[in-house]
Chimera marker file (.cmm) of the C-alpha trace (Angstrom):
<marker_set name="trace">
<marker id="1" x="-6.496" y="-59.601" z="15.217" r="1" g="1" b="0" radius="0.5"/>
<marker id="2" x="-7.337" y="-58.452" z="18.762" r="1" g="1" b="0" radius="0.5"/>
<marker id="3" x="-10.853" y="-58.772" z="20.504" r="1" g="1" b="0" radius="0.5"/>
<marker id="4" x="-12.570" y="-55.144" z="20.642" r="1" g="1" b="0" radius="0.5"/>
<marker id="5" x="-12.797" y="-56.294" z="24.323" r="1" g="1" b="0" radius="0.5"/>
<marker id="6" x="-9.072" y="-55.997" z="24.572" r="1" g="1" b="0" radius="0.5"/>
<marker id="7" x="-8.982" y="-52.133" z="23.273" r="1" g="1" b="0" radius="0.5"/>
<marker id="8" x="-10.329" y="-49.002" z="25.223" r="1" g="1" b="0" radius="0.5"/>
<marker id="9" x="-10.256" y="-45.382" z="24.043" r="1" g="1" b="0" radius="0.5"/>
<marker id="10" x="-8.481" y="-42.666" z="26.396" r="1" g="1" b="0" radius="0.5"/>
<marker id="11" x="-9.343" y="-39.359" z="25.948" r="1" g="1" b="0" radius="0.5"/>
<marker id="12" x="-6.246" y="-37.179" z="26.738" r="1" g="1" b="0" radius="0.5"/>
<marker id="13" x="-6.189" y="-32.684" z="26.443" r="1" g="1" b="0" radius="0.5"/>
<marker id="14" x="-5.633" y="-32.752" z="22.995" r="1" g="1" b="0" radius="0.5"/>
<marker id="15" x="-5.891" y="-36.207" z="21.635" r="1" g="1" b="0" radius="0.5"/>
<marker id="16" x="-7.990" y="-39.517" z="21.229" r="1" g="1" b="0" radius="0.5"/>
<marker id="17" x="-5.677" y="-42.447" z="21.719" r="1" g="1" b="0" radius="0.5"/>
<marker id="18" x="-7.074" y="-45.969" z="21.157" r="1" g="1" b="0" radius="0.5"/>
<marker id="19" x="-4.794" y="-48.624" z="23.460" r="1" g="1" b="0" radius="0.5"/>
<marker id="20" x="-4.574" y="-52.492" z="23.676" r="1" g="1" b="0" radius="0.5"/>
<marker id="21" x="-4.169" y="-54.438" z="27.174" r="1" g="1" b="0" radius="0.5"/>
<marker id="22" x="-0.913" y="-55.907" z="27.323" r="1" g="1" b="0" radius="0.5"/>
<marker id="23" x="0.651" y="-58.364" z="29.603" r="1" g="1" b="0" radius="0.5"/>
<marker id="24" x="2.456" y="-55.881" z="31.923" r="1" g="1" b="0" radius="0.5"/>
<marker id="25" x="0.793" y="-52.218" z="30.874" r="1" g="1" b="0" radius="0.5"/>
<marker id="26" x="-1.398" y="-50.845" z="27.827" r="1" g="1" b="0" radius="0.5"/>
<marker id="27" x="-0.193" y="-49.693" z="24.710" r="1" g="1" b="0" radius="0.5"/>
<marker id="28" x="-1.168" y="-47.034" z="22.016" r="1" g="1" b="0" radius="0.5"/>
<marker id="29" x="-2.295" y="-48.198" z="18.837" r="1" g="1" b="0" radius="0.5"/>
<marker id="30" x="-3.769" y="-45.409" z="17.400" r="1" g="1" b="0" radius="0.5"/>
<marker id="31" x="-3.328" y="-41.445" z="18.305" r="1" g="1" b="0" radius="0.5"/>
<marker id="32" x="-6.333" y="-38.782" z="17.129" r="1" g="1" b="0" radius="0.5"/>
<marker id="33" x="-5.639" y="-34.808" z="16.689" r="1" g="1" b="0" radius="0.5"/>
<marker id="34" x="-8.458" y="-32.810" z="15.776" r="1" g="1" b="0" radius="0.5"/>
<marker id="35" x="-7.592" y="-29.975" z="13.713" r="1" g="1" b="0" radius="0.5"/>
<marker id="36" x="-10.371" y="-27.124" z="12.381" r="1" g="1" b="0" radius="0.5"/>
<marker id="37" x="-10.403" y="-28.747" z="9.019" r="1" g="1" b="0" radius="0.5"/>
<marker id="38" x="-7.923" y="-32.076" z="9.469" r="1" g="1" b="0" radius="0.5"/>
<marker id="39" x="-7.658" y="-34.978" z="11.219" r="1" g="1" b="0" radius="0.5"/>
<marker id="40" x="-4.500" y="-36.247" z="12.033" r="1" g="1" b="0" radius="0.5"/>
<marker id="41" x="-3.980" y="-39.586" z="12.764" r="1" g="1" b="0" radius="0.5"/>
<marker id="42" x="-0.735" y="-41.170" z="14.389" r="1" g="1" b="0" radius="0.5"/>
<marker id="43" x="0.199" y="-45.155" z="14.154" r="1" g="1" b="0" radius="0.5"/>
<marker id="44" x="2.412" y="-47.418" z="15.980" r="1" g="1" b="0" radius="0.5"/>
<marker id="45" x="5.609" y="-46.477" z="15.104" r="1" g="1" b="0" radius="0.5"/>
<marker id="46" x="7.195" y="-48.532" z="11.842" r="1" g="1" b="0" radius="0.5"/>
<marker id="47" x="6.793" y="-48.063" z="8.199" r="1" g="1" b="0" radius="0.5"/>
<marker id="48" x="3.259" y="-47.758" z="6.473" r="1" g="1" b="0" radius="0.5"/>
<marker id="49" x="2.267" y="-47.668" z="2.877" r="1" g="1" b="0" radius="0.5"/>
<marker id="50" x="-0.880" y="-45.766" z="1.085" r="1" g="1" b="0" radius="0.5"/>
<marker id="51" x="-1.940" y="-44.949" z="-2.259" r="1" g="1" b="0" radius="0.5"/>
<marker id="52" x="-4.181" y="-42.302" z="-1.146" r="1" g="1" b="0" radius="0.5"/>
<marker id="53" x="-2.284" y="-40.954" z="1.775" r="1" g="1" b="0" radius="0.5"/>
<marker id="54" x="1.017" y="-39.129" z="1.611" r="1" g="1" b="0" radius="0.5"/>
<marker id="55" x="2.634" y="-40.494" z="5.326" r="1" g="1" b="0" radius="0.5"/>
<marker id="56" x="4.620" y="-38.347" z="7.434" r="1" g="1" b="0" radius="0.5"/>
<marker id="57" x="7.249" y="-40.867" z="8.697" r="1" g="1" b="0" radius="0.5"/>
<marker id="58" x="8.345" y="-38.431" z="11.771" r="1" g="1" b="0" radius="0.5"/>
<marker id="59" x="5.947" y="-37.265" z="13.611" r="1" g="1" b="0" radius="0.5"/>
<marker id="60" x="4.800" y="-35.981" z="17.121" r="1" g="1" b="0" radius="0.5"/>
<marker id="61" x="7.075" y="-38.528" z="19.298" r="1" g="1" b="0" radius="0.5"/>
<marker id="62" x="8.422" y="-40.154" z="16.190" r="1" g="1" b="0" radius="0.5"/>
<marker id="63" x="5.304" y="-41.407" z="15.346" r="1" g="1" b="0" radius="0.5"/>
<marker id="64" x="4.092" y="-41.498" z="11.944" r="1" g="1" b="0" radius="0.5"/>
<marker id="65" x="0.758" y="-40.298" z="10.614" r="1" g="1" b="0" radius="0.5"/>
<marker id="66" x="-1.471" y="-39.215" z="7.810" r="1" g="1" b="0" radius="0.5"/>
<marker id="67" x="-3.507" y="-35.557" z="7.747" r="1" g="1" b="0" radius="0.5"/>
<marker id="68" x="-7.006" y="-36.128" z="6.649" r="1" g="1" b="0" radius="0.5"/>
<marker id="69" x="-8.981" y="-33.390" z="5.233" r="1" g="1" b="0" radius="0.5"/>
<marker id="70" x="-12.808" y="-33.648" z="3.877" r="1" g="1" b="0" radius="0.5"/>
<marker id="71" x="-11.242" y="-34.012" z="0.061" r="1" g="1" b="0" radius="0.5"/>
<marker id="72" x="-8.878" y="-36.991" z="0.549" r="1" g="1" b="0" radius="0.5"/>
<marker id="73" x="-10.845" y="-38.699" z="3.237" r="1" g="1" b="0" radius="0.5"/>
<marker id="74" x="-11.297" y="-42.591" z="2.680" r="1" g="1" b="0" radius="0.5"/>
<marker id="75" x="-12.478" y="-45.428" z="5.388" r="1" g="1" b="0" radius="0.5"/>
<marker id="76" x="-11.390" y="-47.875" z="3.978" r="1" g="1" b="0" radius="0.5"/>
<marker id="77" x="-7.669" y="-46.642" z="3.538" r="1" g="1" b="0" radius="0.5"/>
<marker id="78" x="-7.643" y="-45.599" z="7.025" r="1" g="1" b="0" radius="0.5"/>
<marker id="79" x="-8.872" y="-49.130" z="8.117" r="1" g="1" b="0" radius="0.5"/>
<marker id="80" x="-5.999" y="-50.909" z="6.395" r="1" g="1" b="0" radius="0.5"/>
<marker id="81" x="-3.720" y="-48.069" z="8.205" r="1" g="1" b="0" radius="0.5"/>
<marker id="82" x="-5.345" y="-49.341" z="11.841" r="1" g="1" b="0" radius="0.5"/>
<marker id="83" x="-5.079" y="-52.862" z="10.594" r="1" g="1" b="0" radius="0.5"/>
<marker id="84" x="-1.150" y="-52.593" z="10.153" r="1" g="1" b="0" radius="0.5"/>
<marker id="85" x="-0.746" y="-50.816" z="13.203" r="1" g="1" b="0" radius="0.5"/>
<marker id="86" x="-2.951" y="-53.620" z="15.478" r="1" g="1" b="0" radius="0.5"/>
<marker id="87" x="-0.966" y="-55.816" z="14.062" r="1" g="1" b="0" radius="0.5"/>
<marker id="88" x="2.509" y="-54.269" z="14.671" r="1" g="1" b="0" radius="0.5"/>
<marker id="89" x="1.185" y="-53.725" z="18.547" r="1" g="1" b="0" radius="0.5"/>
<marker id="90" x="0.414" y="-56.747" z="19.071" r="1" g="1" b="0" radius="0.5"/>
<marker id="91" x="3.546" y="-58.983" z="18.290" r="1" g="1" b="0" radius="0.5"/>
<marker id="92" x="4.989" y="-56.476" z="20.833" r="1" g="1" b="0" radius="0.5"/>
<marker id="93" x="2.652" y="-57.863" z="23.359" r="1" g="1" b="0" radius="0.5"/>
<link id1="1" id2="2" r="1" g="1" b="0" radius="0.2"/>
<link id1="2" id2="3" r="1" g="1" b="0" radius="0.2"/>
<link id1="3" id2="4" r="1" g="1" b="0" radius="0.2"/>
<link id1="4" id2="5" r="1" g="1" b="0" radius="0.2"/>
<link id1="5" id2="6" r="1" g="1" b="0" radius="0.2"/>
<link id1="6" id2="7" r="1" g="1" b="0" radius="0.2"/>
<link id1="7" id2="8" r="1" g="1" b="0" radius="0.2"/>
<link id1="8" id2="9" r="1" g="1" b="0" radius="0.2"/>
<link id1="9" id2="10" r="1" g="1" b="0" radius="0.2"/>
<link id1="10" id2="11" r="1" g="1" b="0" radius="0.2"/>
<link id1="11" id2="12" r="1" g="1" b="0" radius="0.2"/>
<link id1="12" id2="13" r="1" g="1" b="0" radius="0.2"/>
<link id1="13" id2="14" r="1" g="1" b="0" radius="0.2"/>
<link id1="14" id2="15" r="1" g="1" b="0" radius="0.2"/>
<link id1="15" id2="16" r="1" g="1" b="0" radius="0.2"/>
<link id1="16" id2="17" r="1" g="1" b="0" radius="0.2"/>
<link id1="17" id2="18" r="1" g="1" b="0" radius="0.2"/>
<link id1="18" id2="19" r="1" g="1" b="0" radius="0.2"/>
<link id1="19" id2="20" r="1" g="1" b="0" radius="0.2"/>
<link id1="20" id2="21" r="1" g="1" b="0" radius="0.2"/>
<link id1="21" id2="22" r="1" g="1" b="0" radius="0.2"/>
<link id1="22" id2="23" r="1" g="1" b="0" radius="0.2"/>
<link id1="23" id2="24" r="1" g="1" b="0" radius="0.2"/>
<link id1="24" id2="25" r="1" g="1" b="0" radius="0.2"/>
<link id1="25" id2="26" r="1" g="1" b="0" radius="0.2"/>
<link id1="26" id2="27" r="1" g="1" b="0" radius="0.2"/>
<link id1="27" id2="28" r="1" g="1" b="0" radius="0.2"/>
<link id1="28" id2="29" r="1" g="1" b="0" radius="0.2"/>
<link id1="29" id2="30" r="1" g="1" b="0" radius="0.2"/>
<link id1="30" id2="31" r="1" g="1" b="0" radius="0.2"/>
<link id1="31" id2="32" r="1" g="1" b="0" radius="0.2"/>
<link id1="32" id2="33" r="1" g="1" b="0" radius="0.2"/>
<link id1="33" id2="34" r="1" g="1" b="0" radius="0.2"/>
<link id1="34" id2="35" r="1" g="1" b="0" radius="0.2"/>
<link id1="35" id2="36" r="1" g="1" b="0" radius="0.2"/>
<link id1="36" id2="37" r="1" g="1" b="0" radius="0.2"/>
<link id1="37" id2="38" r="1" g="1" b="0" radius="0.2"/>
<link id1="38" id2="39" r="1" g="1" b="0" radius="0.2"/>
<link id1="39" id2="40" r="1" g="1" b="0" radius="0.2"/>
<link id1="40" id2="41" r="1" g="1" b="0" radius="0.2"/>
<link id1="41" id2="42" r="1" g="1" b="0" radius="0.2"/>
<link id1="42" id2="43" r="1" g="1" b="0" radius="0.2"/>
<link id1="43" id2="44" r="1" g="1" b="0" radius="0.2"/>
<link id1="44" id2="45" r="1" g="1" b="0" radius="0.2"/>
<link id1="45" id2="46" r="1" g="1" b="0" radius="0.2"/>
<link id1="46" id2="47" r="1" g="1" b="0" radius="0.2"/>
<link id1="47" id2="48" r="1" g="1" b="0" radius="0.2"/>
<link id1="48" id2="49" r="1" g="1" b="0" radius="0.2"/>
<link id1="49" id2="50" r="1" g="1" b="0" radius="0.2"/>
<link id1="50" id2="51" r="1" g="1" b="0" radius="0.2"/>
<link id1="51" id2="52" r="1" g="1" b="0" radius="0.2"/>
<link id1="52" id2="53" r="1" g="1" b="0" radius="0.2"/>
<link id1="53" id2="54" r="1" g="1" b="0" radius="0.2"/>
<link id1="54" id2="55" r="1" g="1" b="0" radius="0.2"/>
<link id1="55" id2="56" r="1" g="1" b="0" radius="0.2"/>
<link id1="56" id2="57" r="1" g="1" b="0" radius="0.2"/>
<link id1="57" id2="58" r="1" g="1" b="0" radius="0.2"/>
<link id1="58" id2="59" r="1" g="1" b="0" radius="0.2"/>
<link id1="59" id2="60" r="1" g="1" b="0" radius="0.2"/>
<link id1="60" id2="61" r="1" g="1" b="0" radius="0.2"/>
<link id1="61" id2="62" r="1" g="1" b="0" radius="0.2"/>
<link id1="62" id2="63" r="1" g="1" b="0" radius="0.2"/>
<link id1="63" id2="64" r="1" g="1" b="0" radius="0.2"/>
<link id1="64" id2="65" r="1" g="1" b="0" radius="0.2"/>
<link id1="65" id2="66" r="1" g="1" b="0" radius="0.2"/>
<link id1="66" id2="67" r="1" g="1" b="0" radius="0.2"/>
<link id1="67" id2="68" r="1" g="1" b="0" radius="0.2"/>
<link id1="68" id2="69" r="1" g="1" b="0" radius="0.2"/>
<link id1="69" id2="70" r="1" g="1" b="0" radius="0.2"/>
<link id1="70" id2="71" r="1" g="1" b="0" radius="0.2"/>
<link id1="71" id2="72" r="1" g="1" b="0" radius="0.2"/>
<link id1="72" id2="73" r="1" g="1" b="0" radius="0.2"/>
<link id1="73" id2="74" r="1" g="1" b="0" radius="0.2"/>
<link id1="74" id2="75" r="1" g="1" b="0" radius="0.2"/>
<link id1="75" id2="76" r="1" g="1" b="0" radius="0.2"/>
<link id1="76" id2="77" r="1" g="1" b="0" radius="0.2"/>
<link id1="77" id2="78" r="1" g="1" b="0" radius="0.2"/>
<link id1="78" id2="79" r="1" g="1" b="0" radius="0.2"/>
<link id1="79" id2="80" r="1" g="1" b="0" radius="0.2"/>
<link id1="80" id2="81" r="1" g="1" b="0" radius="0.2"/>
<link id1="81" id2="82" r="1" g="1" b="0" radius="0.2"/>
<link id1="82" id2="83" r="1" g="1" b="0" radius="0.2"/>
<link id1="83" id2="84" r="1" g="1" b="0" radius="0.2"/>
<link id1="84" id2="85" r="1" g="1" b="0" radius="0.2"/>
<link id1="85" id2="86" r="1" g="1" b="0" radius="0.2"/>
<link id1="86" id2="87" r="1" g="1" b="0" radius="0.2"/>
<link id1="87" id2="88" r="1" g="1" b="0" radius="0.2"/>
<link id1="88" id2="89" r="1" g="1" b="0" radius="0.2"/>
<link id1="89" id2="90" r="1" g="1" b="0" radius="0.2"/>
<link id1="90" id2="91" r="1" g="1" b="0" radius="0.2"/>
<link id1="91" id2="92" r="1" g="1" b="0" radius="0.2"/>
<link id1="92" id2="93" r="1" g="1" b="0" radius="0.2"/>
</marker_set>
């Protein structure tokens, strides 16, 4: 897994994207949308599995992601989510 000194948040007009250095340029990892009531939050592109999280495969930019909402919301889930997508980043790099 990559050192937190490796990742750095970017704050964009309508998202939260969490990147990781890479040789030649940075990468996205991670993409946040605020909604009123949701969160939606876009991986590195590839196929993800939940049991608590129904996963849109095509997203914004062909980028799946899962809609989070105060009833289905779960850390841990969305940890193992990042996890994958760290992981799928980095053998990239």
């Amino acid at each position: 897994m990559a050192l937190n000194a490796e990742l750095f948040e970017q704050i964009n007009k309508s998202m939260f994207t969490i990147k990781i250095k890479g040789r030649n340029k940075a990468r996205g990892v991670v993409w946040l949308e605020p909604g009123v009531n949701y969160l939606k939050i876009y991986f590195t592109k590839g196929k993800y599995h939940s049991n608590l999280f129904e996963i849109f495969p095509n997203g914004w930019g062909g980028y799946p992601y899962i809609k989070i909402n105060p009833q289905n919301y779960n850390i841990e889930q969305i940890l193992k989510l990042n996890s994958v997508a760290l992981e799928r980043i980095q053998v990239i790099l």
